[in-house]
N, C-alpha and C positions, 0 to 999 in steps of 0.2 A: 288608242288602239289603232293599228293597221290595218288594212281589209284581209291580211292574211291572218295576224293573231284573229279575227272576228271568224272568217272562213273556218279556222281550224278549231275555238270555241265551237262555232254551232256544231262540227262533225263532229268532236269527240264529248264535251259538255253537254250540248243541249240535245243532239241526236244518238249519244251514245254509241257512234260508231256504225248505226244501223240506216243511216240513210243519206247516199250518196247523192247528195242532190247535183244538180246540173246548175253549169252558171254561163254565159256570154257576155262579149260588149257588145254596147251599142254607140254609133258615134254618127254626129250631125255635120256633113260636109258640104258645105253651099246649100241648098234646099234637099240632099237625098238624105236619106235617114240608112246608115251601114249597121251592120249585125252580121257578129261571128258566128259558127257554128255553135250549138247547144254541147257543150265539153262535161263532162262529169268531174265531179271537186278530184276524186284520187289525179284522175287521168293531169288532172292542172297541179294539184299540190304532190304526190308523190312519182315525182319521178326519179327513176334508180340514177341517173345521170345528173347530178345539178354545174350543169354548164351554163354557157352563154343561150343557149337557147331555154333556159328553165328561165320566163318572167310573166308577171298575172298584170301588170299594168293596164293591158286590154280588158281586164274582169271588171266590170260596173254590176253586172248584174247578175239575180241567183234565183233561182226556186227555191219555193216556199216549203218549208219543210211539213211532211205530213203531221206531224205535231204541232204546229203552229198554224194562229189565225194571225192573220193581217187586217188591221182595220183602216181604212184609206178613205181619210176625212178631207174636203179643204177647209172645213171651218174651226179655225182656229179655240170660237168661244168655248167648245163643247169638248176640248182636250181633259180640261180641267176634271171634270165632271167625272170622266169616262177614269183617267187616272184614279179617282177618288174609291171611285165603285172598283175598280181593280185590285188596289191595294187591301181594300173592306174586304174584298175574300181574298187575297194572302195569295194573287195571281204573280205568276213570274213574268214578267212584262218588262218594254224596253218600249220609248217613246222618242217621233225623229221627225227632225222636220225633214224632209225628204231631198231637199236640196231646186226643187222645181215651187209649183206653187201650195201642194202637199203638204198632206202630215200621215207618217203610218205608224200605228199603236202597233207594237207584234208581243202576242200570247202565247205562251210556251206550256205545251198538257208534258203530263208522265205517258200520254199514250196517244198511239196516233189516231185522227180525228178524220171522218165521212166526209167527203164533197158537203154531204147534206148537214150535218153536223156543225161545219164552217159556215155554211151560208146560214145556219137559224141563229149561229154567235153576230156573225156578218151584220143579219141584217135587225135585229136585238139592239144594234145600238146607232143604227141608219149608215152603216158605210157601204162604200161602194163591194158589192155582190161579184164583181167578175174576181175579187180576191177569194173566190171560195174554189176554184178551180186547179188541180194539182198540174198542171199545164203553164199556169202564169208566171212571170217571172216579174221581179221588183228590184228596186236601184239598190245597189249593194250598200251596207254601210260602212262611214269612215271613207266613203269613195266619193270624188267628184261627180255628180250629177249629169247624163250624157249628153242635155241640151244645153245647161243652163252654167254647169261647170262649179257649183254649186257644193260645198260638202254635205252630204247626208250626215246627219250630226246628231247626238241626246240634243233630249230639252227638256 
């Protein structure tokens, strides 16, 4: 899959069209750390024009959908685990190594979930808490990784 079939699953599959999440790049040039503006998915994938200036190559990155939790492990041992228990209640889930030194588990509800809601899933199974925040944004998938160049990948 491409980061655009993945970009356009999550809008119309998994957010049924009701949440236009926001996405950027980020790119590492000598020691500065670059970042594009925060773009909305339509405003990148639908545009009435598909010219030479219609391309997402700069997209690494995306917000989290209010129906989804992120769980941002680096310990690899405990993937397993967490997968097991997942599948035991029949969760829609998708697991990646991140492309950096990461792993993130992503959980997909039929409805969307509290700041607070996410952080008791969050922190239920010890991952990193600032993923509970509708603000954060995470390394796209099927994309190069922005430090590391790395693909975000299944595992």
């Amino acid at each position: 899959m491409n980061k655009k079939d993945w970009m356009d699953y999550l809008f119309y599959k998994i957010g049924q069209q009701q949440y236009d999440f926001m996405v950027c790049g980020l790119n590492k040039v000598e020691d500065k750390t670059l970042s594009t503006k925060w773009r909305k998915y339509s405003d990148v994938c639908f545009p009435v024009d598909i010219g030479e200036d219609w391309k997402i190559e700069w997209v690494n990155q995306r917000q989290i959908l209010p129906n989804e939790v992120v769980l941002d492990l680096e310990d690899k041992e405990r993937i397993d685990e967490i997968i097991k228990t997942l599948k035991e209640k029949k969760a829609l889930f998708y697991a990646y190594a991140t492309g950096s030194k990461g792993y993130h588990i992503h959980i997909f509800f039929k409805k969307e979930l509290t700041e607070n809601q996410k952080l008791k899933i969050i922190q239920h199974y010890g991952a990193d808490t600032q993923k509970a925040s509708s603000k954060t944004m995470i390394a796209l998938e099927f994309t190069p990784h922005w430090k590391s160049g790395k693909i975000k990948g299944l595992i």
